[in-house]
Backbone as a printed PyTorch tensor [residue, N CA C, xyz], in Angstrom:
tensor([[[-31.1600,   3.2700,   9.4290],
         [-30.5520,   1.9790,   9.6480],
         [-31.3290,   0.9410,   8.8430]],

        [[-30.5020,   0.0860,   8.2820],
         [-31.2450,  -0.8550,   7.4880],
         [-31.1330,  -1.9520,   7.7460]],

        [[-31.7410,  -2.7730,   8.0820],
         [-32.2730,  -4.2030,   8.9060],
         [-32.9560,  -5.7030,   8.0200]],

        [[-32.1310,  -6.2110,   7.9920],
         [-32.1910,  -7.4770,   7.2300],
         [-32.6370,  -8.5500,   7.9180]],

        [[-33.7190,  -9.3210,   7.8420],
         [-34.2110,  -9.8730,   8.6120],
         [-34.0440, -11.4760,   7.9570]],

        [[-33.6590, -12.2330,   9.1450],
         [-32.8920, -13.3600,   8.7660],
         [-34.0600, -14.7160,   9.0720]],

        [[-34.4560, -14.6610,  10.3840],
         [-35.3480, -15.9140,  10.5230],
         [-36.1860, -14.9080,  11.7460]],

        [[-37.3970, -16.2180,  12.1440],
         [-38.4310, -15.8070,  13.1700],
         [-38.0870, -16.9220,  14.0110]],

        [[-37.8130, -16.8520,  15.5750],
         [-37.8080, -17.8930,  15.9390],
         [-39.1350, -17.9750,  17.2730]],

        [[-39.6970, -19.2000,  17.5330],
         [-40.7640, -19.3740,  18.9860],
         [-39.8520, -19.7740,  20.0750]],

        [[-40.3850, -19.5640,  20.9080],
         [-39.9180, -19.7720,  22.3480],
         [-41.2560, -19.7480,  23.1050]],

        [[-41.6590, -20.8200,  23.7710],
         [-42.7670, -20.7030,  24.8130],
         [-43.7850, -19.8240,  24.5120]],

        [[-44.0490, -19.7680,  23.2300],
         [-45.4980, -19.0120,  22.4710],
         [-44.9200, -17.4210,  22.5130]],

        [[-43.8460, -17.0270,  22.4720],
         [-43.4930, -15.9280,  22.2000],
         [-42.5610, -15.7510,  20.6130]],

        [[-42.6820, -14.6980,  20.0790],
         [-41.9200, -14.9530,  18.6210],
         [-40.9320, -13.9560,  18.0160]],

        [[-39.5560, -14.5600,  18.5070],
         [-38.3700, -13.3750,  18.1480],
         [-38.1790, -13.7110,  16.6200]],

        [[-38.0500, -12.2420,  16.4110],
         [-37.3500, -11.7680,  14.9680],
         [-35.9890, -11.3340,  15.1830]],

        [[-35.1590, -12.8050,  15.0860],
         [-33.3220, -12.7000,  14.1930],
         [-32.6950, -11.7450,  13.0500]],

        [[-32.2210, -10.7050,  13.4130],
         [-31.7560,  -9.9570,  12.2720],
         [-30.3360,  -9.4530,  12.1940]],

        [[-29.7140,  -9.1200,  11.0250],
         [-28.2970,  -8.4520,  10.9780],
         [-28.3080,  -7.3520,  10.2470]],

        [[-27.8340,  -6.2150,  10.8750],
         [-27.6470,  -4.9710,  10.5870],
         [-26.7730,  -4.9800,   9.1540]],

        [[-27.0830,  -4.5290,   8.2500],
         [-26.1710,  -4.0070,   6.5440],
         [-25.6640,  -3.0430,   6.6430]],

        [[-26.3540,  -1.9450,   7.1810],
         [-25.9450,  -0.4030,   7.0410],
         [-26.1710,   0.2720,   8.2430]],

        [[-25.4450,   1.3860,   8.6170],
         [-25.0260,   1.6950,  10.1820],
         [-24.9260,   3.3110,   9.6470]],

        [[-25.5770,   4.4770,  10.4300],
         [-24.8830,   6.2250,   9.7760],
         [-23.8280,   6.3210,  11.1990]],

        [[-22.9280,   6.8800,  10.7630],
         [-22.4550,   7.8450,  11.5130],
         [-22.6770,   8.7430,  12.2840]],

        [[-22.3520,   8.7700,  13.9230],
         [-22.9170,   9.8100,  14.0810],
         [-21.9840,  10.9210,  14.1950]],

        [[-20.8800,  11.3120,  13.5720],
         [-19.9750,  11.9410,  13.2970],
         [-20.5090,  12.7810,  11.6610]],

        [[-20.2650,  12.0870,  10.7360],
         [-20.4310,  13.1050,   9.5760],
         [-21.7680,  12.6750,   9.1570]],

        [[-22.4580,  12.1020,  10.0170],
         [-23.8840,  11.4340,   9.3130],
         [-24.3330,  11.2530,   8.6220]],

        [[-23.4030,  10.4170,   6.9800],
         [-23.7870,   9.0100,   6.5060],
         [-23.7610,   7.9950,   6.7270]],

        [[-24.7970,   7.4780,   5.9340],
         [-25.2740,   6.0550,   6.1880],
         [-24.5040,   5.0560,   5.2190]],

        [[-23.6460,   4.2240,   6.3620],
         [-22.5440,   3.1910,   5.7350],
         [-22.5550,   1.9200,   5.9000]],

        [[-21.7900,   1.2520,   5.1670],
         [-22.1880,  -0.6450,   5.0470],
         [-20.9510,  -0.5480,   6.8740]],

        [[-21.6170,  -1.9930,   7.1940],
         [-21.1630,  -2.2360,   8.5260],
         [-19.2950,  -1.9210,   8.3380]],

        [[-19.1740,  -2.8010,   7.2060],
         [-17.7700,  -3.6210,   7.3340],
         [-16.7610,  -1.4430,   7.1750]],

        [[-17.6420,  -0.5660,   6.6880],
         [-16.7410,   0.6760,   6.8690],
         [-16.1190,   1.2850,   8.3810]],

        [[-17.3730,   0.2790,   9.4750],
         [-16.8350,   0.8560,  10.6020],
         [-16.5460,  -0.1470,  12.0070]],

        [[-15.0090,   0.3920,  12.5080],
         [-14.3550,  -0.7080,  13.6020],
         [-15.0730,  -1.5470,  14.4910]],

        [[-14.8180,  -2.6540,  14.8510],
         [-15.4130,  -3.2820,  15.9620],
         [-15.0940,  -2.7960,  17.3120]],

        [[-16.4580,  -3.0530,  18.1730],
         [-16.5720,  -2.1410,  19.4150],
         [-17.0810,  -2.8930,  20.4910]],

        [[-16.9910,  -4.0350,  21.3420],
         [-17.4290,  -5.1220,  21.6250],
         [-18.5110,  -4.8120,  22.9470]],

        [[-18.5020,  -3.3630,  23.2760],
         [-19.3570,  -2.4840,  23.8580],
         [-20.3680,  -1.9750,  23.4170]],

        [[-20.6190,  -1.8850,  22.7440],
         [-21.7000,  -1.3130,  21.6860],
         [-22.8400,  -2.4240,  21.3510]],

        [[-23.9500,  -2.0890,  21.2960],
         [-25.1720,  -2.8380,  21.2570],
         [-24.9110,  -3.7310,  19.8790]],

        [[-24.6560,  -3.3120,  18.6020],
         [-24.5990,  -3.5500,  17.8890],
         [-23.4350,  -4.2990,  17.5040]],

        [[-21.6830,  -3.9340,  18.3720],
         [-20.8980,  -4.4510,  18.1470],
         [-20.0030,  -3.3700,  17.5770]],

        [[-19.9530,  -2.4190,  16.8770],
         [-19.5410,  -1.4990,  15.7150],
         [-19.5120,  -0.5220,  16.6710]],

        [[-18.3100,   1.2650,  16.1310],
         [-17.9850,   1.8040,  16.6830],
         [-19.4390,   3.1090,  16.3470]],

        [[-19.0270,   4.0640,  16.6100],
         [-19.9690,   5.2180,  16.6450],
         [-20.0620,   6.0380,  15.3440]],

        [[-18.5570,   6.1580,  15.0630],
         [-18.0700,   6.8850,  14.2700],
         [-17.2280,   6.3980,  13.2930]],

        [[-16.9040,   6.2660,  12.1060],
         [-16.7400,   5.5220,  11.1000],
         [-15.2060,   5.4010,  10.6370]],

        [[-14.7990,   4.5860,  10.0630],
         [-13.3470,   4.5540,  10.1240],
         [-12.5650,   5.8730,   9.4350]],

        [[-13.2480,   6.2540,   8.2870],
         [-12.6670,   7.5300,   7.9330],
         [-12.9420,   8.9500,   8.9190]],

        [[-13.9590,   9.0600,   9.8220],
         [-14.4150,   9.9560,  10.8330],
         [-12.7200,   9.6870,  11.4860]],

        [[-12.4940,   8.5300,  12.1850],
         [-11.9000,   8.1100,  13.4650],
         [-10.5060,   8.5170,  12.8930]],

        [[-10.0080,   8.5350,  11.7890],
         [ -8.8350,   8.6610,  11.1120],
         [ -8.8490,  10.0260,  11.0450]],

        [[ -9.4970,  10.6970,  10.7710],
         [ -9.2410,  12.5290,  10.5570],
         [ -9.3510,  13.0050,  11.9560]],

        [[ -9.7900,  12.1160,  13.0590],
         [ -9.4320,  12.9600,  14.5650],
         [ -8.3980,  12.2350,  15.0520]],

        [[ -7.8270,  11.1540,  14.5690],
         [ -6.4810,  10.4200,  15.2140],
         [ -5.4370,  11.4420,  14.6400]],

        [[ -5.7490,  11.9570,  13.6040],
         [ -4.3180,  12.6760,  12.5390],
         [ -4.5100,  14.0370,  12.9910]],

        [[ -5.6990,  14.7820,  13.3700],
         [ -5.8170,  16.0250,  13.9370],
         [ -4.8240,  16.1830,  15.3590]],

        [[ -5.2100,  15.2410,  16.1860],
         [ -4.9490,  14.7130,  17.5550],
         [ -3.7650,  14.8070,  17.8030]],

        [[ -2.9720,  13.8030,  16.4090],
         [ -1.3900,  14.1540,  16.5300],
         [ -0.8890,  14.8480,  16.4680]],

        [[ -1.0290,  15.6900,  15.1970],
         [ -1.1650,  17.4470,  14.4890],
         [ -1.1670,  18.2200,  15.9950]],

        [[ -2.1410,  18.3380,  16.5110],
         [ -2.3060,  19.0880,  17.5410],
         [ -1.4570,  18.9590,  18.9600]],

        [[ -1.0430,  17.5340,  19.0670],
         [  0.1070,  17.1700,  20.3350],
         [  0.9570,  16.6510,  19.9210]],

        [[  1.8760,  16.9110,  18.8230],
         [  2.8680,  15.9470,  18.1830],
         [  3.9240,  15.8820,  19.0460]],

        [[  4.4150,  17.0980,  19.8190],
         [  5.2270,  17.5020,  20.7670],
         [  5.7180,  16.2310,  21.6740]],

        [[  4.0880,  16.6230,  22.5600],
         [  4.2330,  15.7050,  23.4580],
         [  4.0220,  14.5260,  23.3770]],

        [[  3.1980,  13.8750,  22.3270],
         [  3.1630,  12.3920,  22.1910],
         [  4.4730,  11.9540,  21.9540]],

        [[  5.2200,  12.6710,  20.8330],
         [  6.4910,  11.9550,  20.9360],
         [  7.5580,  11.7520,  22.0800]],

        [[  7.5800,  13.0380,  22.5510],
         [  8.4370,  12.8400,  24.2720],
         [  7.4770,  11.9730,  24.9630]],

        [[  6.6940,  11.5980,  25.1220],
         [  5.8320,  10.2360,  25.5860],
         [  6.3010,   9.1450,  25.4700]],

        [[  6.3080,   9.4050,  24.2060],
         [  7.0040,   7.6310,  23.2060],
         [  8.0150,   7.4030,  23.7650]],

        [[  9.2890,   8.6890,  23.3990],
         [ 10.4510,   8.4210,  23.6240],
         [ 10.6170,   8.1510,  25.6440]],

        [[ 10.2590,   8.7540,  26.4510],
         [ 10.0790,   8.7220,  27.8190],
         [  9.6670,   7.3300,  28.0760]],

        [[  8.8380,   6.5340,  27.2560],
         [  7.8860,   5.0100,  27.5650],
         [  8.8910,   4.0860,  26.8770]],

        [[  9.6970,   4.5310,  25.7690],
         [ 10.7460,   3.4670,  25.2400],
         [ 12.0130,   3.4540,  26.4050]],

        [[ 12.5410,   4.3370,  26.6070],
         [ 13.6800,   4.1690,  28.1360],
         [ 13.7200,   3.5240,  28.8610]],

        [[ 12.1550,   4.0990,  29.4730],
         [ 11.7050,   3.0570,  31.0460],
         [ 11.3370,   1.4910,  30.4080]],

        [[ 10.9140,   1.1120,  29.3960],
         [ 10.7990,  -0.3480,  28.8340],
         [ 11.6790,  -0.2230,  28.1250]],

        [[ 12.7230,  -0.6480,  27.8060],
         [ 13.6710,  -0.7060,  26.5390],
         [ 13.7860,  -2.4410,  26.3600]],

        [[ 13.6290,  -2.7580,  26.9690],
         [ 14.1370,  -4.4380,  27.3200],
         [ 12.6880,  -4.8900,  26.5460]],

        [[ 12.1670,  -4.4130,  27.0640],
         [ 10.5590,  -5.6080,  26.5210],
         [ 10.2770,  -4.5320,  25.1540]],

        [[ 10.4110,  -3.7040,  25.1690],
         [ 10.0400,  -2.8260,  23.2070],
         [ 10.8850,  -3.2580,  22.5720]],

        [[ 12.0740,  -4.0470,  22.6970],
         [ 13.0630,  -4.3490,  21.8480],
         [ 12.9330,  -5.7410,  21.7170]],

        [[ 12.2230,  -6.5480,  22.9400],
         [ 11.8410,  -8.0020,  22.8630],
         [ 11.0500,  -7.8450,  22.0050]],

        [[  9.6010,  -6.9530,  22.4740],
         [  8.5920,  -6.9900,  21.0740],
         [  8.9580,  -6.6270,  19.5920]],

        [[  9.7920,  -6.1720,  19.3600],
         [ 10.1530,  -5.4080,  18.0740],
         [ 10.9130,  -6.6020,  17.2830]],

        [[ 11.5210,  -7.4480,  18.4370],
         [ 12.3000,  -8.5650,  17.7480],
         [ 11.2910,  -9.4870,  17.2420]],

        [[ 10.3900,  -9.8730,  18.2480],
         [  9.2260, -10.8030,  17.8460],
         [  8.5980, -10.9110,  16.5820]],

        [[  8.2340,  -9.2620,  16.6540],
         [  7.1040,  -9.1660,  15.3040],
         [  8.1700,  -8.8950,  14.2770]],

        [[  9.4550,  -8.7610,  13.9440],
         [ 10.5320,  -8.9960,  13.1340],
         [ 10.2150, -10.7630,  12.9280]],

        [[ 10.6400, -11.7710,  13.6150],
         [ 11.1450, -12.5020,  13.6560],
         [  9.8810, -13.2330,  12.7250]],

        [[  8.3730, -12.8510,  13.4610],
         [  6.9870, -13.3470,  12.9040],
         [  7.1520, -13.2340,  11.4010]],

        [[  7.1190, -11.6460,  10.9680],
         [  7.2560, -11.0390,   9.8480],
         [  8.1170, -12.3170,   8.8200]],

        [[  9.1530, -12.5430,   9.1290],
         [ 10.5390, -13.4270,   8.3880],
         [  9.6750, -14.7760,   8.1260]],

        [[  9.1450, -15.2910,   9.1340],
         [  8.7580, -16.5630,   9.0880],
         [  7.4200, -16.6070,   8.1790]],

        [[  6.5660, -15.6650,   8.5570],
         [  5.3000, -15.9190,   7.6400],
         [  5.0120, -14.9470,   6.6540]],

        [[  5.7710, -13.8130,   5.9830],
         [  5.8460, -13.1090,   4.8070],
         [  7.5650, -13.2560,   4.8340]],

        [[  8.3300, -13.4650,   4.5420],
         [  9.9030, -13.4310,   4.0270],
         [ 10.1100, -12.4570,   2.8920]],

        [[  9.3080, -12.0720,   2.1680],
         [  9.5180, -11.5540,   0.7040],
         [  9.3180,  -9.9380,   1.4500]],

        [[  8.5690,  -9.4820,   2.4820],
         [  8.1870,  -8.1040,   2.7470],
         [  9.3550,  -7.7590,   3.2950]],

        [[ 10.1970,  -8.2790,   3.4640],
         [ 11.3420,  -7.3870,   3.2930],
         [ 12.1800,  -7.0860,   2.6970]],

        [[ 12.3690,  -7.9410,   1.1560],
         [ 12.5430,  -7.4930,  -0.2150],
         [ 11.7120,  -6.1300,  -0.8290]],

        [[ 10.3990,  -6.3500,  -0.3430],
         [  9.2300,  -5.5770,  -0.9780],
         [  9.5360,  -3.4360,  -0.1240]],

        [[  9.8610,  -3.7200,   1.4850],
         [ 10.2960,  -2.3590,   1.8210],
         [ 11.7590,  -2.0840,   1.4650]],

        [[ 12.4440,  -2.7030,   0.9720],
         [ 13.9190,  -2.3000,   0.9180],
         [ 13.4980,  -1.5160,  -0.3430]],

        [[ 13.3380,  -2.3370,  -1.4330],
         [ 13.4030,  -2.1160,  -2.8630],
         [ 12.5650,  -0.8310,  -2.8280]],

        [[ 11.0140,  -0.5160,  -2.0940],
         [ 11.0890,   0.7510,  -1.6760],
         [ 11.3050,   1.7350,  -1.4190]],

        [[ 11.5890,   1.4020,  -0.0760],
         [ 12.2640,   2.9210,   0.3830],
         [ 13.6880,   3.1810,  -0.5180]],

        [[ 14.5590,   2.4410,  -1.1320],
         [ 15.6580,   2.8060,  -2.3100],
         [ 15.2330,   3.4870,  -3.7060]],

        [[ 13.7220,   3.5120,  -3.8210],
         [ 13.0760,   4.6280,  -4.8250],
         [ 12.0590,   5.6450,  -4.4670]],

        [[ 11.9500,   5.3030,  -3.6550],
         [ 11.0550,   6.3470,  -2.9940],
         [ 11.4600,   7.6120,  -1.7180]],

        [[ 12.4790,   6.9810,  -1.0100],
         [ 12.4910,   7.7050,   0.2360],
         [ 14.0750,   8.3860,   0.0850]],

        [[ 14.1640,   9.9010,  -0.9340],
         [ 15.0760,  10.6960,  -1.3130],
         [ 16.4130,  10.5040,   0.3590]],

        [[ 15.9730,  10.0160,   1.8540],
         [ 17.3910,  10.1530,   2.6910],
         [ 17.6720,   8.5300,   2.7570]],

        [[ 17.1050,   7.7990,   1.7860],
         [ 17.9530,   6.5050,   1.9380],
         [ 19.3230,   6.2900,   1.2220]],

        [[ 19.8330,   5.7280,   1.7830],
         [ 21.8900,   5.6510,   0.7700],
         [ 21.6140,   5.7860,  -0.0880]],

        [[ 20.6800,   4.5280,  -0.5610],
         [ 20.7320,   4.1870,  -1.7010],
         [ 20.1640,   4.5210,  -3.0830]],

        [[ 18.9480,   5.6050,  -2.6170],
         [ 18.2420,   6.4120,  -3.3390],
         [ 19.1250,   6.9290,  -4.7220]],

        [[ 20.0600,   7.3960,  -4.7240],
         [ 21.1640,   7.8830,  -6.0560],
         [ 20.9600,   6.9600,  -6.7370]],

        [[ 21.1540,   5.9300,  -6.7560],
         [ 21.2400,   4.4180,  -7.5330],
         [ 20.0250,   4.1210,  -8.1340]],

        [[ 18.9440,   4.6040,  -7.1660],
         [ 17.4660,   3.8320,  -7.9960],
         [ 16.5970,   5.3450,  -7.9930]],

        [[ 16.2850,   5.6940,  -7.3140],
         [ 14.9280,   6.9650,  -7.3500],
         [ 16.0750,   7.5950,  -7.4220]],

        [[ 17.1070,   8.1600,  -7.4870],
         [ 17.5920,   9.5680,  -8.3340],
         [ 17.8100,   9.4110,  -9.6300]],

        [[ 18.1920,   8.0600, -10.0330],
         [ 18.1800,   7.4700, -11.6390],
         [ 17.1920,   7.6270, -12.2700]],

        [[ 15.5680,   7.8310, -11.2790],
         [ 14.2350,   7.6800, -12.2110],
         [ 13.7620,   6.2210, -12.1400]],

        [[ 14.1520,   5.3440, -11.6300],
         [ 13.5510,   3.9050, -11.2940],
         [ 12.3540,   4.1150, -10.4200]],

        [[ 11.1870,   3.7580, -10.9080],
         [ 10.4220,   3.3870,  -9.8280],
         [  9.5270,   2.3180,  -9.4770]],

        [[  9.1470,   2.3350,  -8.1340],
         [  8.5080,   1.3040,  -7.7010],
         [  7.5290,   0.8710,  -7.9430]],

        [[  7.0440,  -0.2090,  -8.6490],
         [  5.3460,  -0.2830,  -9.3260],
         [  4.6550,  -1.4300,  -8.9440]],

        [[  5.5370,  -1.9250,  -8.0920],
         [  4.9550,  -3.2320,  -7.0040],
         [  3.8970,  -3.6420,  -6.6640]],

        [[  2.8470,  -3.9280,  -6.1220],
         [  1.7750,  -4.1940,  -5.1690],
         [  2.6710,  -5.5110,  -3.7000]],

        [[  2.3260,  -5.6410,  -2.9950],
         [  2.8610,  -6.5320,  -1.5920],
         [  2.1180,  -8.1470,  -2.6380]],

        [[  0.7420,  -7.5650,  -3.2200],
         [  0.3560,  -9.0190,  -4.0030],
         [  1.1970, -10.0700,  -4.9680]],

        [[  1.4810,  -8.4660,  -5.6770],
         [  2.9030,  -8.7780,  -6.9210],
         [  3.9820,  -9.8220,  -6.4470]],

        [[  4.4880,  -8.9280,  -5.2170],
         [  5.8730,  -9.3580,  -4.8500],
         [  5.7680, -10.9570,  -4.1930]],

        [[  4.8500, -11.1700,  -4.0600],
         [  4.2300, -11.8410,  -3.0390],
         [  4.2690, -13.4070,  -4.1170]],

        [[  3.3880, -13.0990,  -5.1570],
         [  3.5010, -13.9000,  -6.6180],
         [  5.0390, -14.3460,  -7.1740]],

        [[  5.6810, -13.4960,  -7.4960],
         [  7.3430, -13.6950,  -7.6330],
         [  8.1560, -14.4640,  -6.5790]],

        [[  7.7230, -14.2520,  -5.3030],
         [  7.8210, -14.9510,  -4.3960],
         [  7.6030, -16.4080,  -5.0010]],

        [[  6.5520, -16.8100,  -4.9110],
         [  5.6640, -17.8910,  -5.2760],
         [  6.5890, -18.2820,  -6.9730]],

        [[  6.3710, -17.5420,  -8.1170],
         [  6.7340, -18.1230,  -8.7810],
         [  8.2500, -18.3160,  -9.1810]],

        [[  9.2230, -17.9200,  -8.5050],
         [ 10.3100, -18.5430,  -8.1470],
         [ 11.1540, -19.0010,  -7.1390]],

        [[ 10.1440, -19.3910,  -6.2710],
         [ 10.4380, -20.4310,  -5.4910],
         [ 11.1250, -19.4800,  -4.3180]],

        [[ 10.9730, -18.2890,  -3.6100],
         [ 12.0770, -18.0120,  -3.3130],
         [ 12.1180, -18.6320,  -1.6820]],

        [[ 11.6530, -19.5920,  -1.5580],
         [ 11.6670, -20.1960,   0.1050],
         [ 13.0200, -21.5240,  -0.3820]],

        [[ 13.0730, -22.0030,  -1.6260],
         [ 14.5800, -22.7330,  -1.8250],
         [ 15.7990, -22.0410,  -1.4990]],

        [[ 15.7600, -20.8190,  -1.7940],
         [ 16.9790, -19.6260,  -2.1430],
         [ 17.3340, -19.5990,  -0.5250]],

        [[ 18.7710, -19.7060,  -0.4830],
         [ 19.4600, -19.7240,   0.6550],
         [ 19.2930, -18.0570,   1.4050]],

        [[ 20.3520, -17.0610,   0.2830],
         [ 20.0870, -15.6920,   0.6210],
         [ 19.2920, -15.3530,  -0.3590]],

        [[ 17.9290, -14.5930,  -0.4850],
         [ 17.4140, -14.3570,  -1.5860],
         [ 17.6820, -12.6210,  -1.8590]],

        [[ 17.3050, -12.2000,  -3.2080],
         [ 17.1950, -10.7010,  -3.1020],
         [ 16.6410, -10.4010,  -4.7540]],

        [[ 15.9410,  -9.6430,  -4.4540],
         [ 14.8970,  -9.1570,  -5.7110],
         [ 15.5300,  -8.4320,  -6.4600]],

        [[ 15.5370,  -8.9410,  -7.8020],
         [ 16.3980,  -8.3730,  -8.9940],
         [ 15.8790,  -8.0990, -10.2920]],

        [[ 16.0490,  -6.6560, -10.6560],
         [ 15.6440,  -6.4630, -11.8170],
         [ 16.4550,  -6.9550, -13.3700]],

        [[ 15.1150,  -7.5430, -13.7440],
         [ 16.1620,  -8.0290, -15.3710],
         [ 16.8800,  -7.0480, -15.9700]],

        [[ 15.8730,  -6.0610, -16.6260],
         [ 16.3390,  -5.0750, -17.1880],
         [ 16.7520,  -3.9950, -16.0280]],

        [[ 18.1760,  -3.8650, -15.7430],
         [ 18.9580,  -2.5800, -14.8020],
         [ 18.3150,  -1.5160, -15.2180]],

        [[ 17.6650,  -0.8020, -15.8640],
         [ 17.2100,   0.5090, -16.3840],
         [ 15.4320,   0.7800, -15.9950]],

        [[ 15.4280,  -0.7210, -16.2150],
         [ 13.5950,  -0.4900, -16.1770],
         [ 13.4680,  -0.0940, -14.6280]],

        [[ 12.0690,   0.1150, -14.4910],
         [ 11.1310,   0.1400, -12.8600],
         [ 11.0600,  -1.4460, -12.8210]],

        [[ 10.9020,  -1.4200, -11.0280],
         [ 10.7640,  -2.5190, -10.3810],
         [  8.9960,  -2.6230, -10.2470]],

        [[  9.1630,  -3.5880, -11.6820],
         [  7.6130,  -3.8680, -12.4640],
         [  7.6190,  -5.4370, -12.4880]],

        [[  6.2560,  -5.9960, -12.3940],
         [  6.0610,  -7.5950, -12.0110],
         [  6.9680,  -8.1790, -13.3040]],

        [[  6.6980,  -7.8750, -14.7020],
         [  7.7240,  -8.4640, -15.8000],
         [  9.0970,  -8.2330, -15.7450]],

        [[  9.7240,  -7.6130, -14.7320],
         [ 11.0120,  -6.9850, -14.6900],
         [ 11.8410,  -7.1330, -13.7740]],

        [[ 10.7590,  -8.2320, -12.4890],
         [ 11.6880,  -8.4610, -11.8250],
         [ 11.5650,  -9.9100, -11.3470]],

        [[ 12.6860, -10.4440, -10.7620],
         [ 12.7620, -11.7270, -10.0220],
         [ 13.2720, -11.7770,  -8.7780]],

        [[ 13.0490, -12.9530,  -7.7260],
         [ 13.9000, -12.7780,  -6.8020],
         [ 15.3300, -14.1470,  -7.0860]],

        [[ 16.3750, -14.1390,  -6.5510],
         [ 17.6610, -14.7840,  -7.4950],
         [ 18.2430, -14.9560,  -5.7380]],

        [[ 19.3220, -15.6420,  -6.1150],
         [ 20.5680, -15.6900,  -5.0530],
         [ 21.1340, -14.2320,  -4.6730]],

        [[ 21.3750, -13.7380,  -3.4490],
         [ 21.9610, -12.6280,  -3.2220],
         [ 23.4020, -12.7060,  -3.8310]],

        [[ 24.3080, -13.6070,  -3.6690],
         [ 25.2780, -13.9900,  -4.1280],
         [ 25.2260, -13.7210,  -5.8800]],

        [[ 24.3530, -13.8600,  -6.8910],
         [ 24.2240, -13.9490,  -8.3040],
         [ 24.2770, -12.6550,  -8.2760]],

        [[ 23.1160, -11.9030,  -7.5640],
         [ 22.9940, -10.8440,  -7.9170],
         [ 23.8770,  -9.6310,  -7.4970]],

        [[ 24.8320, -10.1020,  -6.5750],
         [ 25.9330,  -8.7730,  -6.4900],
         [ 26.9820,  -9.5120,  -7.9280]],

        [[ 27.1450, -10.3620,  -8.2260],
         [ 27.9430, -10.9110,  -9.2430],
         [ 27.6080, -10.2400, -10.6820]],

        [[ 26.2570, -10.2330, -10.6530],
         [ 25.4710,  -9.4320, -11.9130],
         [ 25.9380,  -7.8980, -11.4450]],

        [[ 25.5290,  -7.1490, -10.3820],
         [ 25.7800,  -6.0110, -10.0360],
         [ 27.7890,  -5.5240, -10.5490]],

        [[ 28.5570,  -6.3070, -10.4730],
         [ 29.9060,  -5.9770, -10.9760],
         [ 29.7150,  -6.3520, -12.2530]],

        [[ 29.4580,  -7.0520, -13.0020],
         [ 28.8940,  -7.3470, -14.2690],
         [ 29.2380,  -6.1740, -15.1560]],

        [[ 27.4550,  -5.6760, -14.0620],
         [ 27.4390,  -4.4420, -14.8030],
         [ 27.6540,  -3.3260, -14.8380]],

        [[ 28.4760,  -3.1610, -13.8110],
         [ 29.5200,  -1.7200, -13.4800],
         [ 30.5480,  -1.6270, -14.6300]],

        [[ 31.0880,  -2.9560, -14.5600],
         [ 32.3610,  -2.9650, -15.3640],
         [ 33.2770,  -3.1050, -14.7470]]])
């Protein structure tokens, strides 16, 4: 453990040494890692968990692996008996999502339509060979540099129909323009 020592302070002729921990091992695969690699633990002397975020991730994914069965009849059994309040929450963090990122749902559509072979729309873009070359930062920028909080309906459009959905290649436009462009270019 490596210990950075910050100030000395007195108290009534006694003299504490102030310090903050840099580096923390695991006691799972036992290396020694910078704090910020492992979760907060508000139990823990230190604050930090035991075991490190990549440790905690290969027994969460084992865990599932191993009870996928039943966690999911869990899920599905816990969504029934709450359906009213999982569907309140689901609306919420929808509704959050819209208000303070708007563009991330330009950013998963245009997605999953090149990437995820059982979406409709996949034939059109990822069976054509279009692909997605985005970052959430990218989209996020295009956002920003055309304004798309003016745009009534907005929707992310590639200039060039042929290219990947690449930061030079795409914009976000009027939904309205862009099905207009879309017959355009059908013919």
């Amino acid at each position: 453990m490596v210990v950075k020592y910050n100030c000395i302070t007195r108290l009534d002729n006694f003299y504490f040494i102030c310090y903050t921990l840099t580096m923390k091992t695991c006691t799972k695969c036992k290396i020694e890692k910078e704090l910020k690699e492992f979760s907060n633990n508000r139990w823990m002397k230190d604050g930090k968990n035991l075991w490190c975020k990549i440790c905690v991730k290969i027994k969460n994914k084992n865990l599932y692996q191993n009870n996928k069965d039943r966690i999911i009849e869990s899920t599905k059994k816990y969504y029934k008996q709450h359906i009213y309040k999982c569907r309140k929450r689901n609306r919420e963090a929808y509704l959050s999502m819209m208000i303070n990122k708007p563009w991330m749902s330009s950013y998963r559509h245009a997605k999953e339509r090149c990437n995820n072979p059982n979406c409709e729309k996949y034939p059109r873009y990822g069976g054509r060979g279009i692909k997605f070359l985005l970052t959430k930062e990218e989209v996020k920028k295009l956002w920003i540099r055309d304004k798309g909080w003016l745009l009534n309906r907005f929707s992310i459009d590639r200039k060039d129909n042929d290219g990947n959905y690449e930061y030079k290649n795409c914009q976000f436009i009027e939904l309205v323009d862009n099905c207009k462009k879309q017959k355009v270019d059908r013919g």
